[in-house]
KESE-267768 format. One line per 8 residues: for each residue x, y, z of N, C-alpha, C. Coordinates in nm, 3 decimals. Layout:
<rs>
X/Y/Z/X/Y/Z/X/Y/Z; ...
</rs>
This chain:
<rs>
5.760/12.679/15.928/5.849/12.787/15.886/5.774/12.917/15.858; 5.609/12.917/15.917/5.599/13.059/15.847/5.631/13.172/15.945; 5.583/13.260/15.932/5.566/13.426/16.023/5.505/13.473/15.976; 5.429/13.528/15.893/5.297/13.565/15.880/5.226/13.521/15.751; 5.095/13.542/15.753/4.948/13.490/15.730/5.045/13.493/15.561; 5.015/13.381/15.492/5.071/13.388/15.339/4.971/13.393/15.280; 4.924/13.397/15.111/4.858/13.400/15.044/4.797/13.252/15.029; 4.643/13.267/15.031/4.565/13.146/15.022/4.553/13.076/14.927
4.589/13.143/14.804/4.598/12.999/14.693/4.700/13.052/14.657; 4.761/12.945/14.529/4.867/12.928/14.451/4.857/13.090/14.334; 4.706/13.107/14.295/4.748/13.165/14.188/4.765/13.342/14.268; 4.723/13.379/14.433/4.771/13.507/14.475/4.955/13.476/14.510; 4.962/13.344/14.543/5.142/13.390/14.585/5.196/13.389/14.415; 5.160/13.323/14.311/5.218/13.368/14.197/5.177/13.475/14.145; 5.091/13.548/14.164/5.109/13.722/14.130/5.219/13.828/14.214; 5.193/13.740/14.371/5.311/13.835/14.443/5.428/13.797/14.423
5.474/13.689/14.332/5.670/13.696/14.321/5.631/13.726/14.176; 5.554/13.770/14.136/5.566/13.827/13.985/5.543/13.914/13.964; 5.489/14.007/14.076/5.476/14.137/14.103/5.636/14.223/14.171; 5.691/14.144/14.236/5.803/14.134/14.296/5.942/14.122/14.221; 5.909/14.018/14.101/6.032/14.004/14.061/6.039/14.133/13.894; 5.922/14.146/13.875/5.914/14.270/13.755/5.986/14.400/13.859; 5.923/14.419/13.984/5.941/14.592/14.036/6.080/14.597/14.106; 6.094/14.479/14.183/6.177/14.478/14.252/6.348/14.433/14.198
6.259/14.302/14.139/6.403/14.293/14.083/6.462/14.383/13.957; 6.381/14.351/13.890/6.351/14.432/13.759/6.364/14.330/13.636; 6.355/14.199/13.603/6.381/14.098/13.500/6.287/14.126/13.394; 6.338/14.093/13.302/6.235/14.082/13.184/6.087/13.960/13.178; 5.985/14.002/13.096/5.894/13.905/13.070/5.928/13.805/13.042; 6.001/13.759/12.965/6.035/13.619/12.928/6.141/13.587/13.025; 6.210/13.650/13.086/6.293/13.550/13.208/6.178/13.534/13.318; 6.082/13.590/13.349/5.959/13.562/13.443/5.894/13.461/13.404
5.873/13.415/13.275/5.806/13.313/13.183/5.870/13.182/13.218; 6.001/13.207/13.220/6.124/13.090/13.247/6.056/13.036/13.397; 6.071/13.160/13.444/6.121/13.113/13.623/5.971/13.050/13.668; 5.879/13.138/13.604/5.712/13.057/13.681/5.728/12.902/13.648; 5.735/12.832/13.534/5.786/12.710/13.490/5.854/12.691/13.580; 5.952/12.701/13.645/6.023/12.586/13.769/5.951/12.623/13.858; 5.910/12.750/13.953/5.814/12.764/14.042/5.713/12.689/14.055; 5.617/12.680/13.924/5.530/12.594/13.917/5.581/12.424/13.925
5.672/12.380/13.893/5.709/12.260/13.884/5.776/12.231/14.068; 5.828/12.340/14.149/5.817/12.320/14.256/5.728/12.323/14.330; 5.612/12.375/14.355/5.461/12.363/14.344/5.433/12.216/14.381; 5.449/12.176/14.252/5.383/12.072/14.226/5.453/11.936/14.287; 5.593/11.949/14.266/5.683/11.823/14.336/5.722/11.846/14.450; 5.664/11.868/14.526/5.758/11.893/14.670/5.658/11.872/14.735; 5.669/11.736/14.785/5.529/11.655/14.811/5.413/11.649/14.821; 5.356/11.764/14.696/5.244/11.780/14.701/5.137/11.848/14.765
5.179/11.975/14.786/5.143/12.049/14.907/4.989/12.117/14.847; 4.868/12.100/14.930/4.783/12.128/14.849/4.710/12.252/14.892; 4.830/12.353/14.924/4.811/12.524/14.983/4.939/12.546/14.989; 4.961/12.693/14.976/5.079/12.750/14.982/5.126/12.754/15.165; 4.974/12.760/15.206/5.007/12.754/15.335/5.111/12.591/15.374; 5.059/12.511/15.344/5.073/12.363/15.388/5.261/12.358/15.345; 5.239/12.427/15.191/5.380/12.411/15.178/5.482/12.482/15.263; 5.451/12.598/15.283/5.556/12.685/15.442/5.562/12.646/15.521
5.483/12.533/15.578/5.480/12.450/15.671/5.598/12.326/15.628; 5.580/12.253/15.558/5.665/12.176/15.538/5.828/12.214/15.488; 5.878/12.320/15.478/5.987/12.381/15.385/6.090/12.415/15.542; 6.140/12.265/15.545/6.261/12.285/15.610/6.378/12.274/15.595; 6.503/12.252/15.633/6.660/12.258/15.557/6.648/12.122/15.472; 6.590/11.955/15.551/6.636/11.842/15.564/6.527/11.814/15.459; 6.434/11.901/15.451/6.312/11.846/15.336/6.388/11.922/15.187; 6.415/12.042/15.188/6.470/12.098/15.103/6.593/12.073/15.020
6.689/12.007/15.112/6.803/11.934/15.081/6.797/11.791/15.010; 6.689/11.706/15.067/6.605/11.609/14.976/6.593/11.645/14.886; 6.478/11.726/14.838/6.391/11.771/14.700/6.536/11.815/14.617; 6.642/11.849/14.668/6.735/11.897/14.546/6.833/11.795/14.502; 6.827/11.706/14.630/6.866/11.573/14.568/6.800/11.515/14.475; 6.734/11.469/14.494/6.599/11.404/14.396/6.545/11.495/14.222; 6.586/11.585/14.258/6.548/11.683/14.143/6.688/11.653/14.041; 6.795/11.662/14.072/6.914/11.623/14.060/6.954/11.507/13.981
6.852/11.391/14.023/6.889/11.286/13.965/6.820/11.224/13.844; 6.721/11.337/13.814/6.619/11.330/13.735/6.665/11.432/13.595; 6.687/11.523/13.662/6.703/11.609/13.545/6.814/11.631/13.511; 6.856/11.719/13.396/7.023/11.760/13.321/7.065/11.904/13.421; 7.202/11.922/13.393/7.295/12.026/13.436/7.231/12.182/13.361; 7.183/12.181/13.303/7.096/12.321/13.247/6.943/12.296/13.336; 6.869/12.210/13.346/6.779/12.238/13.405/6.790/12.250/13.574; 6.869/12.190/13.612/6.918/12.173/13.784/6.912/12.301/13.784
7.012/12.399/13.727/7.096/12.509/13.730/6.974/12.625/13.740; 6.862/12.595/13.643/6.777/12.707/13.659/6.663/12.674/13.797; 6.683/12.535/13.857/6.584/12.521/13.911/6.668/12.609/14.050; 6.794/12.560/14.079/6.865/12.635/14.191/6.817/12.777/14.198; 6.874/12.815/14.057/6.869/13.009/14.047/6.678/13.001/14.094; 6.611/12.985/14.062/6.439/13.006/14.055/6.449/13.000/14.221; 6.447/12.867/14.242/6.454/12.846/14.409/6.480/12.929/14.476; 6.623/13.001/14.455/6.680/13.058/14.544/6.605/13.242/14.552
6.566/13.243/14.433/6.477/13.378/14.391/6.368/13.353/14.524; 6.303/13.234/14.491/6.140/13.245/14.533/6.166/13.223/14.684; 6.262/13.188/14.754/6.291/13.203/14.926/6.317/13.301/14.936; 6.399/13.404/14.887/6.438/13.487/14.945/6.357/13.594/14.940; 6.254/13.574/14.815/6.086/13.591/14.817/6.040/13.592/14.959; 6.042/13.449/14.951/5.940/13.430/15.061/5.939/13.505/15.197; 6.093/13.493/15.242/6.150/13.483/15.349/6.118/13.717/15.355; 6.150/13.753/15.283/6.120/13.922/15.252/5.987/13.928/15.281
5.897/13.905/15.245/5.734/13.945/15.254/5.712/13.871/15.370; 5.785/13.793/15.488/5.725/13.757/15.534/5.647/13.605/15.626; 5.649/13.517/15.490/5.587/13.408/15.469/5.691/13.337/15.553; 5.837/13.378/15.559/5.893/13.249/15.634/5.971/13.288/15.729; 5.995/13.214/15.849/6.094/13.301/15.967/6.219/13.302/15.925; 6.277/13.239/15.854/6.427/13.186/15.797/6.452/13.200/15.663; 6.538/13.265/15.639/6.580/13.275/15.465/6.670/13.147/15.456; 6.565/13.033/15.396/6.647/12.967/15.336/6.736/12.926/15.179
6.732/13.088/15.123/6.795/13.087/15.025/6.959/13.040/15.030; 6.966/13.040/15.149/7.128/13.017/15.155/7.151/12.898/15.174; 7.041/12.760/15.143/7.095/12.634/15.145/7.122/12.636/15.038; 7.039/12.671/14.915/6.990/12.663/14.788/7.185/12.687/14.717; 7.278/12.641/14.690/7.393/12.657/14.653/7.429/12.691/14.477; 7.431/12.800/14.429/7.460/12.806/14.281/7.532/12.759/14.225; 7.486/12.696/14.161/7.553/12.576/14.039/7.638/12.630/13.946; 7.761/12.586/13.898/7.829/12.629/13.800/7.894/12.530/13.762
7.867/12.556/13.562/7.892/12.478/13.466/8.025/12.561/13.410; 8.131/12.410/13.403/8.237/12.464/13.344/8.203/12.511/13.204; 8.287/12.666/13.160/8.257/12.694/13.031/8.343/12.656/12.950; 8.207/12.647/12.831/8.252/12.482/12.688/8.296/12.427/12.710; 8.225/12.346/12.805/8.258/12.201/12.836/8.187/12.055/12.768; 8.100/12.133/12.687/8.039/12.032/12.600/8.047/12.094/12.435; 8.032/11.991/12.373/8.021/12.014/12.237/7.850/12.126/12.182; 7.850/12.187/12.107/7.730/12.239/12.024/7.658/12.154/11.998
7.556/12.188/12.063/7.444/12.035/12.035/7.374/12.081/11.823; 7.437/12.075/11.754/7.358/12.113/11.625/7.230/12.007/11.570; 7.161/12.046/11.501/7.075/11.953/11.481/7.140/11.910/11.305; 7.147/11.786/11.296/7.218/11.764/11.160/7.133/11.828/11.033; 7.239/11.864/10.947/7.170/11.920/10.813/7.094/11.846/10.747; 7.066/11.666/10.765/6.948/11.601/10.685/6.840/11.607/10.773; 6.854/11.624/10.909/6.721/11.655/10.996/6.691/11.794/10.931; 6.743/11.918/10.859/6.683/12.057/10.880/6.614/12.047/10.753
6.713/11.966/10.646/6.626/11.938/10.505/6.492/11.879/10.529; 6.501/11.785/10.596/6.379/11.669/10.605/6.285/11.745/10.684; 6.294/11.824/10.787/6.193/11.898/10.804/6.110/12.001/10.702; 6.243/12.120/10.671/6.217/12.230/10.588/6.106/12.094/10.456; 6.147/12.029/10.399/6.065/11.967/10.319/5.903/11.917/10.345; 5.934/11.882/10.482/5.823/11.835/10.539/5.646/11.947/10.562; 5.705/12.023/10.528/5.619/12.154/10.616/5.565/12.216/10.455; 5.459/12.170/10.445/5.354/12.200/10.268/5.276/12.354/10.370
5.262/12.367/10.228/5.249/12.539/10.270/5.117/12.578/10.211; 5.048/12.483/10.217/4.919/12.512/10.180/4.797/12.573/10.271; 4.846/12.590/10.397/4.775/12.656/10.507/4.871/12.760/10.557; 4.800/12.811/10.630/4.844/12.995/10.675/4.958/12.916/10.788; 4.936/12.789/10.885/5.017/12.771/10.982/5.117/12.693/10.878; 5.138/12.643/10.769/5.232/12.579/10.679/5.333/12.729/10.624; 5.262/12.833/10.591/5.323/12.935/10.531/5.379/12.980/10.629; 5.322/12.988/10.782/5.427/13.052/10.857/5.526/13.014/10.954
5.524/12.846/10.932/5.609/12.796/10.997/5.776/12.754/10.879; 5.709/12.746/10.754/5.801/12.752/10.647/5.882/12.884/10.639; 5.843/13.003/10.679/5.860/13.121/10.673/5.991/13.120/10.789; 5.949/13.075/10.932/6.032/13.077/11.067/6.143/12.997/11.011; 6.150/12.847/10.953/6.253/12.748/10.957/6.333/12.787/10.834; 6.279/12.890/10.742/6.333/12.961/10.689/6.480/13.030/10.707; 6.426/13.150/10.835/6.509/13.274/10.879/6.634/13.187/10.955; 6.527/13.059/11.094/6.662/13.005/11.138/6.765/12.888/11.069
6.695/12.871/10.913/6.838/12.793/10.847/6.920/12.863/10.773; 6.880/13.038/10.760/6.959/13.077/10.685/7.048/13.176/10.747; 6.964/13.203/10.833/7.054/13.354/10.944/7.128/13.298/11.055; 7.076/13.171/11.129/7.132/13.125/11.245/7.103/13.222/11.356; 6.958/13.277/11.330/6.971/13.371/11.507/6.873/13.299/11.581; 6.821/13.384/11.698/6.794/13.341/11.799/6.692/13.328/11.765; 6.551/13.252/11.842/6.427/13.252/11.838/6.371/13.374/11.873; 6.448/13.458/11.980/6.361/13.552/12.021/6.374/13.678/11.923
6.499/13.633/11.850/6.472/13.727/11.740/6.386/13.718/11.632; 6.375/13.618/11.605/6.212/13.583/11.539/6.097/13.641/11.573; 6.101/13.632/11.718/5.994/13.639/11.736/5.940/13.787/11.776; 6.065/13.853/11.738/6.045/14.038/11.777/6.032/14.108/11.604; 6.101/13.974/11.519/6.090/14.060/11.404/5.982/14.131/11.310; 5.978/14.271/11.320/5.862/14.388/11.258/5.849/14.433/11.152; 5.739/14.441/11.070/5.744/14.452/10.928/5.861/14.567/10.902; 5.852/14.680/11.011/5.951/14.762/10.945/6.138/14.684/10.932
6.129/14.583/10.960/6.246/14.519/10.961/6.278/14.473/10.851; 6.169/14.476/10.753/6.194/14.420/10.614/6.191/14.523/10.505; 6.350/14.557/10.426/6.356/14.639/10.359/6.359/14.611/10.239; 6.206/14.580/10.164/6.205/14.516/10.046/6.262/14.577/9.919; 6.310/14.698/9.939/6.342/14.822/9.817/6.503/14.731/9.775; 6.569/14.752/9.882/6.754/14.734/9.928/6.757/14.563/9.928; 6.640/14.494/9.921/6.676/14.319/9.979/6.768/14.326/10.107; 6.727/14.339/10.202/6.773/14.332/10.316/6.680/14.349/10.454
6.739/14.278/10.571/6.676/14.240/10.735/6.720/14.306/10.799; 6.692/14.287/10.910/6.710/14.374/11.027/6.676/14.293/11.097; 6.782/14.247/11.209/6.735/14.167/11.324/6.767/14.255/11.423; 6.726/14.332/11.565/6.752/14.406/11.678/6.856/14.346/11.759; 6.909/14.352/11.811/7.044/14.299/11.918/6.957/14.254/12.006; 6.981/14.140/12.086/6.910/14.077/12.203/7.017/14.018/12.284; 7.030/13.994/12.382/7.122/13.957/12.493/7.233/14.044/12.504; 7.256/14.159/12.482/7.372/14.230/12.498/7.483/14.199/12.337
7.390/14.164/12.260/7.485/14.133/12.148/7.440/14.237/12.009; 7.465/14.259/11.908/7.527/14.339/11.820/7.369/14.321/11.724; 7.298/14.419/11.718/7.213/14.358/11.564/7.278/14.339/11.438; 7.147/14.299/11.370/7.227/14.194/11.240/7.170/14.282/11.167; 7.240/14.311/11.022/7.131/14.409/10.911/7.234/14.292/10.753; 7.181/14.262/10.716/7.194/14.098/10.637/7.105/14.125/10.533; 7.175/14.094/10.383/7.116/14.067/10.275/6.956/13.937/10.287; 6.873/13.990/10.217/6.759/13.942/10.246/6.783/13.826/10.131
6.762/13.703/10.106/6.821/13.579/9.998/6.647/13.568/9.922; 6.676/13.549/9.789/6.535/13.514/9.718/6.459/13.423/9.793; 6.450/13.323/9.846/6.438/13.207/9.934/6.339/13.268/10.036; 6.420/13.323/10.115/6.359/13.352/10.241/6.280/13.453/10.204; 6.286/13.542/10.119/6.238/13.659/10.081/6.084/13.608/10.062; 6.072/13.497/9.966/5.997/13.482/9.871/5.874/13.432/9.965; 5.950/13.342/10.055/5.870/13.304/10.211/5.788/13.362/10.293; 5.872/13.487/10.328/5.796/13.563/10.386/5.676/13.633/10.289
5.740/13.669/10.190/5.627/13.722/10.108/5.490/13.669/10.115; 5.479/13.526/10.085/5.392/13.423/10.083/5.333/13.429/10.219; 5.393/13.432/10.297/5.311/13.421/10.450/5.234/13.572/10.492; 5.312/13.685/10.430/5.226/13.804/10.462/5.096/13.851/10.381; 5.109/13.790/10.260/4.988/13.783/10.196/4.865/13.708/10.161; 4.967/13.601/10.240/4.837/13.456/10.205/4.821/13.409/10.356; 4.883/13.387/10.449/4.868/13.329/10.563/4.889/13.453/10.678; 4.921/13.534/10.698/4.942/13.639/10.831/4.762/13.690/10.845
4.751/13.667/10.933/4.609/13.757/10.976/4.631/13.916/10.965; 4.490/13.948/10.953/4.464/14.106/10.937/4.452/14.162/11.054; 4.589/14.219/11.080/4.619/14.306/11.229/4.683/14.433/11.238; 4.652/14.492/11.371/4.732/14.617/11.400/4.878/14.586/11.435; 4.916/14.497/11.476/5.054/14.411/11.533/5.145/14.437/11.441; 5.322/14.500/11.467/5.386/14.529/11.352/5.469/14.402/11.368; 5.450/14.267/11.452/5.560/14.157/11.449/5.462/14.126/11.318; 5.603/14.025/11.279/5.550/13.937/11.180/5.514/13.859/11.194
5.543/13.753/11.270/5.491/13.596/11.321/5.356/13.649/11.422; 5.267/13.587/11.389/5.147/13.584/11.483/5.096/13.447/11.524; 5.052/13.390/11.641/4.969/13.343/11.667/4.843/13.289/11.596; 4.814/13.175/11.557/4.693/13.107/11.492/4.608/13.097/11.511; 4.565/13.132/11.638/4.410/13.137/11.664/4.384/13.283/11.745; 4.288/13.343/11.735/4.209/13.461/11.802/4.242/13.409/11.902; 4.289/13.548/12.007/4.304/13.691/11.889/4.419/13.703/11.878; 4.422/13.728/11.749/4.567/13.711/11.692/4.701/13.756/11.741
4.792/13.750/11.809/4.892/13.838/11.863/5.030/13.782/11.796; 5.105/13.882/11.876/5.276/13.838/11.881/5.323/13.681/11.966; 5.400/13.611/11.874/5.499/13.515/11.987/5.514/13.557/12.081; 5.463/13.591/12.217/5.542/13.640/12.344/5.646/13.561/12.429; 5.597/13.417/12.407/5.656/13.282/12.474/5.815/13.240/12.438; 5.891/13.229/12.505/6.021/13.179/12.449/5.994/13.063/12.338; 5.919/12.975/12.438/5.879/12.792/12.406/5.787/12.776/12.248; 5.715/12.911/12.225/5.640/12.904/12.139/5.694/12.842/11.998
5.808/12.915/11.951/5.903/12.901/11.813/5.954/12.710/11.839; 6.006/12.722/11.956/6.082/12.581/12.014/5.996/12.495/11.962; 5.869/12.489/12.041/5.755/12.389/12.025/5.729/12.348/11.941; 5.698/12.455/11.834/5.654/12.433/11.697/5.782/12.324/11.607; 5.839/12.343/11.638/5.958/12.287/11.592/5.981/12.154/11.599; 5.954/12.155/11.749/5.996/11.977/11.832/5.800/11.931/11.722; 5.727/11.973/11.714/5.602/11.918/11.704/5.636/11.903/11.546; 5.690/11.982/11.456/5.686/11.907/11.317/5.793/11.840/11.303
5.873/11.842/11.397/5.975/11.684/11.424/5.899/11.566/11.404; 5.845/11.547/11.513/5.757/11.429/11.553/5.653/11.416/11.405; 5.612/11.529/11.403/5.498/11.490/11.268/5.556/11.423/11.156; 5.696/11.472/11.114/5.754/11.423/10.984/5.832/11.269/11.052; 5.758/11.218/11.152/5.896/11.168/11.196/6.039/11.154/11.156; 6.094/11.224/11.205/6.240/11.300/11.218/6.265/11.295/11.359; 6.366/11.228/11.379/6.437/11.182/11.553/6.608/11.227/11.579; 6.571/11.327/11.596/6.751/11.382/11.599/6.765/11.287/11.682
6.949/11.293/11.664/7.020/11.182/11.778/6.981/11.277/11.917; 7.066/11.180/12.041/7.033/11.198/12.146/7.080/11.299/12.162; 7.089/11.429/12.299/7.152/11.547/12.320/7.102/11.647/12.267; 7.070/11.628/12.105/7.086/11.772/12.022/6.960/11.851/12.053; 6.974/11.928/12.036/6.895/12.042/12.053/6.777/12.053/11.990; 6.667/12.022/11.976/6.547/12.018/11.905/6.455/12.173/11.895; 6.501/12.262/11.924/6.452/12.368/11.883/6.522/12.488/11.829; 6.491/12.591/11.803/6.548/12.716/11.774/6.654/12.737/11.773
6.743/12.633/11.894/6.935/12.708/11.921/6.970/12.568/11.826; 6.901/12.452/11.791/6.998/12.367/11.738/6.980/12.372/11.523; 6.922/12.471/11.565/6.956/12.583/11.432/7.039/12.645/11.427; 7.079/12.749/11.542/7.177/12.860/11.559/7.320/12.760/11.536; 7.305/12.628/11.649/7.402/12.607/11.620/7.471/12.524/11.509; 7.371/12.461/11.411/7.426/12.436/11.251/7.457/12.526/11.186; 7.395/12.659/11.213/7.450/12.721/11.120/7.606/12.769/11.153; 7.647/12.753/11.291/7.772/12.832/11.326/7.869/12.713/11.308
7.821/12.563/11.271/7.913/12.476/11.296/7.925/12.447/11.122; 7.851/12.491/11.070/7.837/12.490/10.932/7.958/12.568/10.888; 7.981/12.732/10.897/8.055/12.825/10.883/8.204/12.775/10.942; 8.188/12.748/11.042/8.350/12.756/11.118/8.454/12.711/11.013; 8.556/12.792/10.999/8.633/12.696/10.907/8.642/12.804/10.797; 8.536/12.767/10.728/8.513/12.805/10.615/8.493/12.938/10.588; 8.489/13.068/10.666/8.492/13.218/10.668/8.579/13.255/10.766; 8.661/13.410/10.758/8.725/13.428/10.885/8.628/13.452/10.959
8.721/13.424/11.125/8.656/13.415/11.254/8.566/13.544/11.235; 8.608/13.624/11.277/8.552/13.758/11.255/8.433/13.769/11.186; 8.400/13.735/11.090/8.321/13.743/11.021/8.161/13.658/11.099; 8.225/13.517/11.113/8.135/13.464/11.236/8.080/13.510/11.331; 8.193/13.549/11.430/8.101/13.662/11.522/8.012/13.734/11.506; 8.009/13.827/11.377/7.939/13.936/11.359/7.823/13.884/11.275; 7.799/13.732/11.234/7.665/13.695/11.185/7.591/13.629/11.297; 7.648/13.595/11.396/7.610/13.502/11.497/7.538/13.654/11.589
7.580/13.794/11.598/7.578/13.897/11.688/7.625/13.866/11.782; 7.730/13.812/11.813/7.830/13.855/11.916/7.901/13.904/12.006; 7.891/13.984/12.055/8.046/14.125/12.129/8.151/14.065/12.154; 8.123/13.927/12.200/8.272/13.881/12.279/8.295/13.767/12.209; 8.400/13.795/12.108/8.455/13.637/12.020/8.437/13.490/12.125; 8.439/13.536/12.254/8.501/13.391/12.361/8.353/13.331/12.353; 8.246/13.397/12.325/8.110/13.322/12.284/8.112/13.232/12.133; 8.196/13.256/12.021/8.205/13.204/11.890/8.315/13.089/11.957
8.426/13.114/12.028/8.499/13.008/12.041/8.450/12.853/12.042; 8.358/12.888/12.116/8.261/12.698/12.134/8.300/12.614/11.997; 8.239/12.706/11.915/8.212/12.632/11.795/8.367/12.546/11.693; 8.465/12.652/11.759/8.562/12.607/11.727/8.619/12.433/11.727; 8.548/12.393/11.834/8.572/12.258/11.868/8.497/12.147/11.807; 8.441/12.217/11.703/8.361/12.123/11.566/8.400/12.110/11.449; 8.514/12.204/11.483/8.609/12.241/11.317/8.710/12.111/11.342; 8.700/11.946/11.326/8.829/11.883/11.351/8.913/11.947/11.210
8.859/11.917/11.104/9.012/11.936/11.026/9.147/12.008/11.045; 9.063/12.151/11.121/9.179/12.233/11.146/9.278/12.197/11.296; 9.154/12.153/11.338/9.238/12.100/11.452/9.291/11.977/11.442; 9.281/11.896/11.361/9.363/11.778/11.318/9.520/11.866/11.300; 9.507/11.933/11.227/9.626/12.005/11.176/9.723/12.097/11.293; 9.603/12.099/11.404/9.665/12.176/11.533/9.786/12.113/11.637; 9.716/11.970/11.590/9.753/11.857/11.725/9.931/11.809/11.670; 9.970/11.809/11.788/10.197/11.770/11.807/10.151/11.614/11.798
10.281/11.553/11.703/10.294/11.449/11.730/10.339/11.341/11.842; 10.268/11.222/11.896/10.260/11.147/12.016/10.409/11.117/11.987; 10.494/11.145/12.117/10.654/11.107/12.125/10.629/10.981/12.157; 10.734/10.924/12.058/10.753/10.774/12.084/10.682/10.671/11.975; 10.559/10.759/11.918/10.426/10.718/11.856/10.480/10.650/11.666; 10.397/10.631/11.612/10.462/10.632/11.473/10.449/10.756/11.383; 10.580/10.743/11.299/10.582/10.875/11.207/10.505/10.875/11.147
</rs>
C-alpha cells in the first residue's frame, strides 16, 4: 500500500502525525496525548510490524477489517470508539503525505454510543473515605495527593481542572477558588471549605517544591513541573487504590471522573437542578440529566401504576 518513501523509524512517523495533527488539524496537547496512546498501541498490535515501512506494506482492507474485529472483542465501547476516531486520523494521515496509495480511512466506520445509555459509573462514598483516610501526609507526595482527593471530593470537577489550578486561583483574603472553564463549560468561583483550605495550605508550605511554576500540583521528582498528562491525577488514584487495598466494584470508574461522578450522584435530589449544573460547570442541563437516573426515590414517585397489577 505505499507511494512514497515513508519515515524509517517509528519515532520520525510519530513526530510527523504530531506535527500534523497540532498545525493542521489544530487539537489540543492532551487530545494528542490521548491519540499517540492508541497509535502507539496500533504500532504495536497489528502483527507486529517491525518498521513503519513493513507496516504500509501490510495495511490492507481484509487485514484492517481483522485488526478491528479483534480489537473489538477485547476491549469496551469507550475504548473501541477512540481507537476508530485515532485510526481513522492516522490514515487519512497517512494516505495525505503520501505513505499510502489508498485512503483507507473510509473503512475505519465511526462508532456511536447511544446517549445515557449507561448508568454514572460513581465510585462509592466508603471507597472515597477509605482512601481519603488512607493517604498519611507525612511526605510532600502524601500532602499532595491528600490535597488533589481533597478538591475532587469536595468540588466534583474535572482532573484537568486540577491540574491547571494556579496559585492565583486561590483567594485566601475572600475563602474562595477559582476553577477556569474547560470543555466548553462555565468556570466555577466556589467558597473555599476549612478542609480543603487547610490542605492545600499544608501542601504549599510543607510539600510543593521551590518553583517558578504558578500550577499548584507539581510533579515529584526533578525537574519539577506541572501535571501535563491527563493519566497523571487518574494514576495516582488507581495506585493508592491498590495500596490501601480498596477494590471498587466492577465498571466504576477508578479515577478522577468517578469522583465527579459521586459527587453529582450525591447532590441529585437533594438541591435544585439548576444549581447542579452550575457546580458541575455545565452549559447544557442535557449533560446533568445522566445523573438523574440515580435519583430512584424520585423516580419511584415518577413511575404509573402496572394495569391489572396490585393496588
Amino acid at each position: 500500500m505505499q507511494s512514497s518513501s515513508c519515515p524509517g523509524t517509528w519515532d520520525n512517523l510519530r513526530s510527523q502525525y504530531r506535527r500534523h495533527a497540532l498545525i493542521c488539524r489544530g487539537i489540543t496537547e492532551d487530545t494528542l496525548h490521548e491519540e499517540l496512546i492508541y497509535i502507539d498501541r496500533f504500532f504495536k498490535t497489528f502483527g507486529s510490524p517491525e518498521t513503519p515501512e513493513e507496516l504500509y506494506r501490510r495495511l490492507h482492507p481484509p487485514e484492517l477489517t481483522a485488526y478491528l474485529v479483534d480489537y473489538a472483542m477485547d476491549h469496551g465501547p469507550g475504548s473501541r470508539e477512540w481507537m476508530h476516531r485515532v485510526l481513522r486520523n492516522f490514515l487519512r494521515f497517512s494516505f495525505q503525505s503520501g505513505f499510502m496509495s489508498r485512503d483507507l480511512s473510509v473503512l475505519v466506520l465511526p462508532l456511536r454510543r447511544r446517549t445515557d445509555a449507561r448508568l454514572p459509573r460513581s465510585l462509592p462514598e466508603k471507597c472515597i473515605v477509605a482512601l481519603d483516610a488512607s493517604i498519611h501526609r507525612e511526605t510532600a507526595a502524601g500532602l499532595r495527593d491528600s490535597a488533589i482527593v481533597g478538591l475532587l471530593k469536595t468540588y466534583g470537577v474535572r482532573g484537568i481542572q486540577v491540574r491547571r489550578l494556579c496559585l492565583e486561583h486561590l483567594d485566601w483574603e475572600r475563602s474562595r477558588i477559582h476553577f477556569p472553564a474547560v470543555k466548553g463549560g462555565t468556570e466555577l468561583k466556589l467558597p473555599l471549605t476549612a478542609e480543603t483550605g487547610n490542605r492545600l495550605a499544608d501542601y504549599l508550605t510543607a510539600g510543593r517544591p521551590k518553583t517558578d511554576c504558578r500550577e499548584v500540583f507539581l510533579s515529584l521528582v526533578k525537574p519539577f513541573g506541572p501535571l501535563k498528562r491527563a493519566g497523571q491525577i487518574s494514576g495516582m488514584i488507581r495506585r493508592r487504590l491498590r495500596q490501601a487495598g480498596i477494590d471498587p466494584p466492577e465498571g466504576v470508574s477508578r479515577g478522577s471522573h468517578g469522583f465527579r461522578h459521586a459527587f453529582a450522584s450525591r447532590l441529585i435530589g437533594r438541591i435544585p437542578f439548576k444549581d447542579l449544573v452550575d457546580l458541575l460547570g455545565h452549559r447544557d442541563p442535557s449533560s446533568t440529566l445522566i445523573y438523574g437516573k440515580v435519583d430512584l426515590p424520585h423516580l419511584l414517585k415518577a413511575s404509573l401504576p402496572l394495569q391489572g397489577g396490585c393496588p
